[in-house]
C-alpha positions as CSV (number, residue, x, y, z in Angstrom):
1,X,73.8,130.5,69.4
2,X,75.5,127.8,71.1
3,X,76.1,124.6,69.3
4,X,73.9,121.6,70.1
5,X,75.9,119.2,73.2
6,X,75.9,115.8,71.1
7,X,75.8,112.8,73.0
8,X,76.8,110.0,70.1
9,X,78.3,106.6,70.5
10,X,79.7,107.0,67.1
11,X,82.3,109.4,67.5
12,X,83.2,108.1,70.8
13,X,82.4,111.7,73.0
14,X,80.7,109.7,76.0
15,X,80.3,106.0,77.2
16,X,77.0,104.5,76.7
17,X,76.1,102.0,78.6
18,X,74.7,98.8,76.7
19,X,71.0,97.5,76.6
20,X,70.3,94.9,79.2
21,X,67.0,94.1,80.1
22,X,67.8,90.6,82.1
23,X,65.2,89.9,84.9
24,X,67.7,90.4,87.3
25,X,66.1,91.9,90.8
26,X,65.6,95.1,87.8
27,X,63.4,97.1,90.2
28,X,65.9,96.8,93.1
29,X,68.6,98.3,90.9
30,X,66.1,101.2,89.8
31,X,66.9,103.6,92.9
32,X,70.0,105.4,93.2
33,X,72.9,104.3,94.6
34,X,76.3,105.3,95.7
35,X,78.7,102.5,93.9
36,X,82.4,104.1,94.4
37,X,86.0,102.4,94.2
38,X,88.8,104.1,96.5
39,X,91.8,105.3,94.0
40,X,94.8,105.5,97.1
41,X,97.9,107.1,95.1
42,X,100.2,107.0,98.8
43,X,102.8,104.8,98.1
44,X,101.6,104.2,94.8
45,X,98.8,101.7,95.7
46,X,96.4,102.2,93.0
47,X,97.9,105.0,90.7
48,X,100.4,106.0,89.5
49,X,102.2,102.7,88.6
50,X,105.3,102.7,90.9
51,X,107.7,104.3,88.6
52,X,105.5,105.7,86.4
53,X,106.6,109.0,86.1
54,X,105.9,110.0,82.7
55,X,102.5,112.0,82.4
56,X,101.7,110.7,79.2
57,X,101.6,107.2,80.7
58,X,99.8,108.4,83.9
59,X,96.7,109.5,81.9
60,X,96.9,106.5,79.9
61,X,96.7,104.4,83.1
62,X,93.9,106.7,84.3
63,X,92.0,106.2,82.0
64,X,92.2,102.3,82.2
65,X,91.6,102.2,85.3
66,X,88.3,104.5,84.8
67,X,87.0,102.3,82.0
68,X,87.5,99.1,83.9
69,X,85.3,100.7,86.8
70,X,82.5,102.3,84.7
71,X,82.4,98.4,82.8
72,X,82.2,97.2,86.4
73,X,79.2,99.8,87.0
74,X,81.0,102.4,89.1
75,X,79.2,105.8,89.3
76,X,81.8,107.5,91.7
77,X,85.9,107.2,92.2
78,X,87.3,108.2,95.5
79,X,91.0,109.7,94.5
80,X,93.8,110.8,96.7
81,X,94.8,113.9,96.0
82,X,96.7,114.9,98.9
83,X,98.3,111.8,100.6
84,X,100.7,113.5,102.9
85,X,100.9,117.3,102.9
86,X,101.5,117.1,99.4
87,X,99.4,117.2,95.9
88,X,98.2,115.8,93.4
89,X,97.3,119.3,91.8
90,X,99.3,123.1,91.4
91,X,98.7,124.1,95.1
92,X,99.9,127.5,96.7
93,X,100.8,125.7,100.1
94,X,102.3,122.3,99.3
95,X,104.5,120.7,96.8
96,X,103.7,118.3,94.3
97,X,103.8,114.5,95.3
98,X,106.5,112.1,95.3
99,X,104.0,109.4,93.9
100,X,103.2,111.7,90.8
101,X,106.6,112.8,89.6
102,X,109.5,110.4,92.3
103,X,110.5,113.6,94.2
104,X,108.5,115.8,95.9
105,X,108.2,119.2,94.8
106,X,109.2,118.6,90.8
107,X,106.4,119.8,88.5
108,X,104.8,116.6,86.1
109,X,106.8,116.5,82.7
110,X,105.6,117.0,80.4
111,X,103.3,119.4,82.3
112,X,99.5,118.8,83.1
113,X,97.3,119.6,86.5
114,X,96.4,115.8,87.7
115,X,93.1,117.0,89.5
116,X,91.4,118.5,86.5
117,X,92.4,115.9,84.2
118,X,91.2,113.4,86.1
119,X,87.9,115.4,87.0
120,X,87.0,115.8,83.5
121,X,87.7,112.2,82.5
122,X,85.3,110.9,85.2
123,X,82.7,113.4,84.3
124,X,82.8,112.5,80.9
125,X,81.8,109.3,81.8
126,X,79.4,110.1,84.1
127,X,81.3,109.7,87.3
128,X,81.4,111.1,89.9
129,X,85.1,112.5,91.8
130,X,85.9,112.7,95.2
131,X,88.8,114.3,96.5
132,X,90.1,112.3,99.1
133,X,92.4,114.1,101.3
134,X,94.7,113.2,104.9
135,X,94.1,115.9,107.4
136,X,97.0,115.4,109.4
137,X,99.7,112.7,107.7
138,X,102.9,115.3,107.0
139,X,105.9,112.6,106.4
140,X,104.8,109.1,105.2
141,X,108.5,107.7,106.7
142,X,110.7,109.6,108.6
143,X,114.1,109.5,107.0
144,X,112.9,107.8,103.7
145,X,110.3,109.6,102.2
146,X,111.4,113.0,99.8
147,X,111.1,116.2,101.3
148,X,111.1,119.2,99.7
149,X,112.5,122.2,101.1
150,X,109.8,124.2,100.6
151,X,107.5,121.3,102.4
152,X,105.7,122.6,105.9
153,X,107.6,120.6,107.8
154,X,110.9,121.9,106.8
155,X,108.9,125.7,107.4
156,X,107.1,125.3,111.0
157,X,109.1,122.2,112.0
158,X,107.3,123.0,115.4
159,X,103.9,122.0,113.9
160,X,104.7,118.5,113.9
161,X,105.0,115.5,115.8
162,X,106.8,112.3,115.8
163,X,104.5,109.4,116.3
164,X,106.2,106.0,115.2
165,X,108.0,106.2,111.6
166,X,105.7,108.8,110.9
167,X,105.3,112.6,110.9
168,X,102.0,114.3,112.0
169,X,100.3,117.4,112.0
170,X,99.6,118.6,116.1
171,X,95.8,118.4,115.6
172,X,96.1,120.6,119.0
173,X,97.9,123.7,116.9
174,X,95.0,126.2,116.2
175,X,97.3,127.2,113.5
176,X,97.4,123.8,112.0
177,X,93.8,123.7,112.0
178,X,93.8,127.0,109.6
179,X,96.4,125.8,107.7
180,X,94.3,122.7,106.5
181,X,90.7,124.6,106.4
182,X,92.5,127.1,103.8
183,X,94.0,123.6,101.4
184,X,90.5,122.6,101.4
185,X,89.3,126.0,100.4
186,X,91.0,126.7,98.0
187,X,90.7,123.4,96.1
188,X,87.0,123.5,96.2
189,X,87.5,127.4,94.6
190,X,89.2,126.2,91.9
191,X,87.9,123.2,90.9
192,X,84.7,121.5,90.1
193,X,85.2,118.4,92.4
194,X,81.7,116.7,93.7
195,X,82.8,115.9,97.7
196,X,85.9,116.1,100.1
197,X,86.0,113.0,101.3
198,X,88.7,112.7,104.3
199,X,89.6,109.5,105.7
200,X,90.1,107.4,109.1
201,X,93.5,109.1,110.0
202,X,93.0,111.7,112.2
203,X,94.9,111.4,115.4
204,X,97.1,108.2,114.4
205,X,96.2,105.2,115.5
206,X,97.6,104.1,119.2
207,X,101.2,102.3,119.0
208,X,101.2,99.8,122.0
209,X,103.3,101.4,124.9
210,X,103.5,104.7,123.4
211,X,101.1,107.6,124.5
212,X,101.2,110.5,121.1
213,X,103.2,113.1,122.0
214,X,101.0,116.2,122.0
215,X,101.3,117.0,126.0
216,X,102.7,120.3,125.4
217,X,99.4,121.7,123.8
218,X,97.3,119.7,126.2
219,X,99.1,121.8,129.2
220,X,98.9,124.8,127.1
221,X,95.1,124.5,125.5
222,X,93.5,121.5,127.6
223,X,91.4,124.9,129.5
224,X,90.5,121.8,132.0
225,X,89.1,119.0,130.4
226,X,90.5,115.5,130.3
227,X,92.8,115.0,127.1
228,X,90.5,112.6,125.6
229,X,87.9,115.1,125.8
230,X,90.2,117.2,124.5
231,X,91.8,115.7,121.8
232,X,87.9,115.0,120.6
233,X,87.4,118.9,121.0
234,X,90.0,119.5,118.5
235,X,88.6,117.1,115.8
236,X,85.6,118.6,116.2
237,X,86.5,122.1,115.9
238,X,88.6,121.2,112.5
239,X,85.5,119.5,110.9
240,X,83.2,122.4,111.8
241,X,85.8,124.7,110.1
242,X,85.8,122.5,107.3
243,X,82.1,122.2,106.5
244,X,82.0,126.1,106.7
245,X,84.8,126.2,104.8
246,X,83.3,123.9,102.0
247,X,79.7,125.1,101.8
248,X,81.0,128.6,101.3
249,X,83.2,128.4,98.4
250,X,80.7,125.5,97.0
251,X,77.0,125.0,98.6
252,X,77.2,121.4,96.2
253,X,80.3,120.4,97.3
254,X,79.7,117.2,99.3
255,X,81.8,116.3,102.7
256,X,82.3,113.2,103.7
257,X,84.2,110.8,106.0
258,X,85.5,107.6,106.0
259,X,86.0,106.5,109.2
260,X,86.9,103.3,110.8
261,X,84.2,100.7,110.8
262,X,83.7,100.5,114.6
263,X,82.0,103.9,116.5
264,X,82.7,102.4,120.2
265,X,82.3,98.8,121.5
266,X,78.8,98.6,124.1
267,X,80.9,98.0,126.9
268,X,83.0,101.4,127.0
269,X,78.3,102.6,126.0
270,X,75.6,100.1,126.0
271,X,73.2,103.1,124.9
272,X,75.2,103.9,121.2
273,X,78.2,101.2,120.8
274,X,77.9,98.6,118.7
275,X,77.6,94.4,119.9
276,X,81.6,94.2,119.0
277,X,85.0,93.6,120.4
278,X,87.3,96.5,118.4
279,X,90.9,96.8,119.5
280,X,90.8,100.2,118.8
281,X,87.7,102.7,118.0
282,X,87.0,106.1,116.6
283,X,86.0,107.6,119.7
284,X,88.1,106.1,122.2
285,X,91.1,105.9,120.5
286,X,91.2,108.1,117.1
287,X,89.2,110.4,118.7
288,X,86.8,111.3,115.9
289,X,82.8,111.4,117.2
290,X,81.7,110.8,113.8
291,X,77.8,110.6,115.6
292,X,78.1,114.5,116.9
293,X,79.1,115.0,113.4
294,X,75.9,113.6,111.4
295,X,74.0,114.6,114.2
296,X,75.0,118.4,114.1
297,X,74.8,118.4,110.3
298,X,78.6,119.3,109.8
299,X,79.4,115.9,107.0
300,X,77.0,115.0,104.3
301,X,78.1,111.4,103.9
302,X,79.6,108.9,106.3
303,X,81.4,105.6,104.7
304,X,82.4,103.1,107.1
305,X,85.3,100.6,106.6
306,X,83.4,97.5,107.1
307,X,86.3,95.0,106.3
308,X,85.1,92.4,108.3
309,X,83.5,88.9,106.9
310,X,80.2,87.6,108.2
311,X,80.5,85.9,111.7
312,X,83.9,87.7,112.7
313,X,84.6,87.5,116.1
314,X,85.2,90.9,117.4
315,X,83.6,92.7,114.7
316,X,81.4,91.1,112.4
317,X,79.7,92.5,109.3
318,X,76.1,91.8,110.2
319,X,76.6,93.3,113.1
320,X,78.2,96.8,111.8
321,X,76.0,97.3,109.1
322,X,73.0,97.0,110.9
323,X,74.4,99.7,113.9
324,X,75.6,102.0,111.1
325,X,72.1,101.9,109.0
326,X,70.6,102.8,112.4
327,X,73.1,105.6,113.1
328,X,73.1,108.1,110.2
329,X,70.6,110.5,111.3
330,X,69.3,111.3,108.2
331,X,72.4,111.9,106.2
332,X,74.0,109.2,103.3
333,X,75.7,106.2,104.1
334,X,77.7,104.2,101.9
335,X,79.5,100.8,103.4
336,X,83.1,100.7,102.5
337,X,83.8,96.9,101.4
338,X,87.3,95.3,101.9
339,X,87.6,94.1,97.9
340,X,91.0,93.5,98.9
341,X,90.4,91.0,101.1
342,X,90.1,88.4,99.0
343,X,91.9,84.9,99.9
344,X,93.2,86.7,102.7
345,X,91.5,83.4,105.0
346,X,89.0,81.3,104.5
347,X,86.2,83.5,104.9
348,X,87.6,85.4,102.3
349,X,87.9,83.0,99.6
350,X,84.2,82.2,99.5
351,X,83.1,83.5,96.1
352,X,79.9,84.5,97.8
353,X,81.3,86.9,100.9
354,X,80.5,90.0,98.7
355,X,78.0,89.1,97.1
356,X,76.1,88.6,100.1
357,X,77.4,91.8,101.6
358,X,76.2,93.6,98.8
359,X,72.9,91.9,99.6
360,X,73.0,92.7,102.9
361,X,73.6,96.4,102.9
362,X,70.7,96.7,99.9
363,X,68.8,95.1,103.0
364,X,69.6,97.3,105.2
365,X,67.3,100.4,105.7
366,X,69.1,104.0,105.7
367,X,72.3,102.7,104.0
368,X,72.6,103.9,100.6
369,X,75.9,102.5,99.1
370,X,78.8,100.8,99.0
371,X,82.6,101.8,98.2
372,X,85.3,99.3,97.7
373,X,89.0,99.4,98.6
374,X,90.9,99.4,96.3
375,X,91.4,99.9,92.9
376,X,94.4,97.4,92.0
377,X,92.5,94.8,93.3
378,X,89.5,94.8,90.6
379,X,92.7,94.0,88.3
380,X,93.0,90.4,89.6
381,X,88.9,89.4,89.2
382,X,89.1,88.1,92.7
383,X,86.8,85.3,92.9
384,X,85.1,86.1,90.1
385,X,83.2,89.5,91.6
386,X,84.1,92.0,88.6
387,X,81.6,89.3,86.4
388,X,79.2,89.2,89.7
389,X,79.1,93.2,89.8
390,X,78.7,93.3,86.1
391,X,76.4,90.1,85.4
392,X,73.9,90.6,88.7
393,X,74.2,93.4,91.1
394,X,74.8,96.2,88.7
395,X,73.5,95.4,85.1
396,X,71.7,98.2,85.3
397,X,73.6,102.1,85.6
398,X,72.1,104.3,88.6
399,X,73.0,107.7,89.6
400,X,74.4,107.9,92.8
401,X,71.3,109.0,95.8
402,X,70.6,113.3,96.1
403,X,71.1,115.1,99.3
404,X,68.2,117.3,99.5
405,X,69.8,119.5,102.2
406,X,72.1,120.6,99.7
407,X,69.5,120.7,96.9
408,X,66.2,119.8,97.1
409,X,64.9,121.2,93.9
410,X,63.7,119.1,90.6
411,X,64.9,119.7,87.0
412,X,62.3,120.0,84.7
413,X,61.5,117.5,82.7
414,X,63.1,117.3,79.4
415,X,61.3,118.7,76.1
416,X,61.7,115.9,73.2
417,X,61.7,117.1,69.9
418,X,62.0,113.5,67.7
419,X,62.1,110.3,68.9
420,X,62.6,107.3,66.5
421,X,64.3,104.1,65.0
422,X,66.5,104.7,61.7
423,X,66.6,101.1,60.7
424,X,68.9,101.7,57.4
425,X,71.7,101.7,60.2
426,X,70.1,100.4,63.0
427,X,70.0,103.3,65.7
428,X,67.5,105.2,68.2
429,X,67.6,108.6,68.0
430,X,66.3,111.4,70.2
431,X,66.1,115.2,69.9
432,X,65.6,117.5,72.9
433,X,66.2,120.3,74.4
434,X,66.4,121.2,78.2
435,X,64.5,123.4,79.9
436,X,65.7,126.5,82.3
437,X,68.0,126.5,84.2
438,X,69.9,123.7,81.7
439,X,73.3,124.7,83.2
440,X,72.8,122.4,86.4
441,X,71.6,119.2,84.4
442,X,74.5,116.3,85.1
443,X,73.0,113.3,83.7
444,X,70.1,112.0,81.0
445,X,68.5,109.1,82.1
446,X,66.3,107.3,79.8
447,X,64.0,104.3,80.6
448,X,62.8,101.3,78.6
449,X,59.3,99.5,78.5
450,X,59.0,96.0,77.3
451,X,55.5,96.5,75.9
452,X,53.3,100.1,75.4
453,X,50.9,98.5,77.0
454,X,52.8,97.9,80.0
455,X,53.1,99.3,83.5
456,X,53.8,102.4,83.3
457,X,54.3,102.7,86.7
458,X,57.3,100.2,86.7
459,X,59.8,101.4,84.0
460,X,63.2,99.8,83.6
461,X,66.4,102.0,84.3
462,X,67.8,101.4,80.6
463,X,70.9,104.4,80.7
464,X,72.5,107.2,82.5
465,X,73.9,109.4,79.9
466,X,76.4,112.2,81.2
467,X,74.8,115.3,79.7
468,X,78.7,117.6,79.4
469,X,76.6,121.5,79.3
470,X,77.3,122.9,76.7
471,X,74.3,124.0,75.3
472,X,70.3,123.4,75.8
473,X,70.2,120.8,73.0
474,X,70.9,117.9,72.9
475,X,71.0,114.5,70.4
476,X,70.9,110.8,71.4
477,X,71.5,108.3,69.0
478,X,72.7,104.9,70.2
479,X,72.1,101.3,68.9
480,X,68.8,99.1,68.4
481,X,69.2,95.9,70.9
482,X,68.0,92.8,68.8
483,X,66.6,91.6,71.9
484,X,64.3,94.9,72.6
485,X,60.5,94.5,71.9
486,X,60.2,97.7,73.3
487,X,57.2,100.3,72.3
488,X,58.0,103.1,74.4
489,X,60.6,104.8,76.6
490,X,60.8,107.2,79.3
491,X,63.4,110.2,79.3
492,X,64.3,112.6,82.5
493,X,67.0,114.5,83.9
494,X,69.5,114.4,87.0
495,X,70.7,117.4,88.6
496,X,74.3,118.0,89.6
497,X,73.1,117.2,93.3
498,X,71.5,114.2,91.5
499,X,67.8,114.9,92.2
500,X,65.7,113.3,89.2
501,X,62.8,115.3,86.8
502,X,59.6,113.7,86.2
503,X,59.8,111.4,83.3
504,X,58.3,112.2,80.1
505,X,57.0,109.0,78.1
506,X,56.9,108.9,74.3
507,X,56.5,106.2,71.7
508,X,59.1,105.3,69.1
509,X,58.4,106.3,65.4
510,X,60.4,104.8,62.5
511,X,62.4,107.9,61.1
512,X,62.8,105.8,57.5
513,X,59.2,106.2,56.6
């Protein structure tokens, strides 16, 4: 017989998140939502530490950096893991990263696999971890960056492009496209990652005066069409590849994107563009129809990079986060919020410009979310939003929304054994036990009543425990709140695709009697 998993506060094995039952828009917060942070690790943005080579230190700084987001009320981190053509992990086809180890191609020292020590750590505290990866980015600078010799460049040289001080992928090379699918594949084999999650890069961005360099495929694959159409084609085709790809090795794996935050302006479509004035666009420009691919079914989350303030003048917030709620065709969306924005003008250094984005997006129907970039900023407070996040708009922890194309079935409700207050040392405690099939349970939630005789109806989301499963028991014990006056309390359970049991409601019983 397995032992029983123990959730306790005690011996430190899993955060729990502390009582707060202010009147703060509570029922609002009750639903779930997507709350994410991008982690970049390209040039060393976010993490590691320029420099910081030492893998000690690196999980150290991990760590923090997960703390600081789950006291923030984070329920997801968005990591790179393969920046450009390189990893963040042991992979079969690509070297390890320059911005883990300060050459590409040496091994960590001392010796430890990134990706599952970072997945573990954010599942313990009941995060969720995307994998963000660049489909197409092969040399960060030409000239400058390291290059290993066993890098694809320096293999099928004639698989790349030259495209300002950059090196890409030819997103026109069928073999190219293979090449990428099988990365992808075989990191969702081996590890237990919750989404792909795949950026705005996919052909580069235009360079004034300079047309990319891919007319050789064109000529050779273009079978007639115009090389816009064509150049969509081949995006396309990749992301279908990709979502089969995924869904096969792992039917809970999420996909999603993260594209830039303008679809096409109304005057290049007055049907679907949006009311703005973008210099460049996903369709017209990076040649991504992120529409055809919500529409088809091939990405189960969409995350546009809305890093705009209120009122800009070619592409303002309001705007943008009203098209996008009214273009997701029944999949998620989460807004992607430019955190690192702040004090970049005027606009930005109004204390309230997030705040009321956040407002705005809850607002908003069909948007589900938010994700902010990035990390390093959070560091700095900026305008006092950490204490805004932590004080107002997520005092209390949600699980992030389920995808019932992927899942739509319910746990069963939990089976409580003992519920009660041990007062010689001033903690709840509750006994359970989950019910089959226990192995796919992610999370405990447990709700809070002020009164018995309350509205039942209404509960307060009190705590999202990560449930680690290891076993079908399980033990909560976690501190009395001077400030409770509550009677009863509500207990269910998440799935891992984050669809919630029906709550069962029990009555707290003094365990010193």
């Amino acid at each position: 017989m397995q032992m029983p998993a123990r959730i306790d506060i005690l011996k430190h094995k899993i955060l729990i998140i502390s009582c707060c039952l202010l009147a703060v828009s509570a029922t609002a917060q009750n639903k779930p939502e997507f709350r994410g942070v991008w982690i970049a690790t390209v040039d060393n943005i976010d993490w590691p530490a320029k420099g910081n080579y030492n893998s000690d230190s690196q999980k150290t700084e991990f760590i923090r950096l997960l703390d600081m987001h789950r006291g923030n009320g984070m329920n997801a981190v968005v990591v790179q893991v393969r920046p450009a053509a390189d990893a963040f992990f042991p992979s079969p086809y690509e070297p390890w990263s320059e911005w883990l180890t300060g050459k590409q191609g040496a091994p960590p020292q001392p010796y430890y696999d990134p990706l599952e020590f970072m997945i573990n750590e954010s599942h313990k505290r009941g995060i969720e971890f995307h994998a963000w990866m660049n489909p197409y980015r092969a040399e960060f600078s030409i000239g400058k960056s390291s290059i290993s010799p066993t890098h694809i460049t320096r293999l099928h040289p004639d698989w790349f492009l030259a495209y300002g001080e950059k090196r890409y992928f030819d997103p026109g090379n069928k073999e190219v496209q293979q090449y990428v699918t099988n990365i992808v594949k075989d990191l969702v084999s081996r590890y237990n990652v919750d989404a792909i999650h795949f950026d705005d890069y996919f052909y580069p961005y235009r360079i004034l005066g300079k047309d990319f360099p891919d007319n050789e495929k064109y000529l050779q694959y273009g079978n007639g069409m115009n090389k816009d159409n064509w150049r969509r084609s081949n995006v396309d085709s990749i992301i279908l590849m990709l979502s089969k790809a995924i869904k096969k090795e792992n039917r809970y794996c999420q996909f999603g994107i993260s594209p830039f935050g303008v679809w096409r302006n109304a005057d290049k479509d007055s049907l679907n563009g949006s009311n703005t004035r973008a210099g460049q666009t996903n369709y017209d420009d990076l040649y991504a129809d992120i529409l055809l691919w919500l529409k088809k079914g091939w990405i189960d989350y969409v995350a546009p990079q809305l890093y705009w303030e209120f009122g800009h003048k070619a592409a303002p917030y309001e705007v943008l986060v009203d098209w996008w709620g009214k273009h997701t065709y029944g999949r998620n969306c989460y807004i992607g919020l430019g955190y690192y924005r702040a004090n970049s003008n005027a606009a930005w250094k109004d204390p309230n410009q997030i705040p009321r984005q956040i407002q705005a997006l809850r607002n908003t129907p069909n948007i589900n979310g938010m994700v902010f970039f990035s990390s390093k900023t959070f560091d700095k407070n900026p305008n006092g939003w950490n204490d805004s996040l932590r004080s107002k708009y997520y005092t209390i922890p949600v699980f992030p929304p389920p995808m019932p194309w992927i899942d739509s079935m319910r746990p069963e409700a939990p089976q409580i054994n003992s519920v009660g207050l041990r007062k010689h040392d001033s903690l709840y405690q509750v006994k359970g036990e989950f019910l089959h099939p226990w192995q796919h349970i992610k999370n405990i939630v447990v709700y809070v009543y002020e009164d018995i005789k309350g509205d039942f109806s209404n509960p307060v989301l009190d705590k999202v425990y990560h449930f680690n499963t290891q076993g079908q028991q399980f033990l909560l014990v976690f501190p009395i709140d001077p400030l409770h006056k509550t009677k009863s309390f509500g207990i269910s359970t998440v799935s891992r695709n984050n669809m919630e049991s029906n709550m069962q409601v029990f009555q707290w019983q003094n365990l010193d009697e």
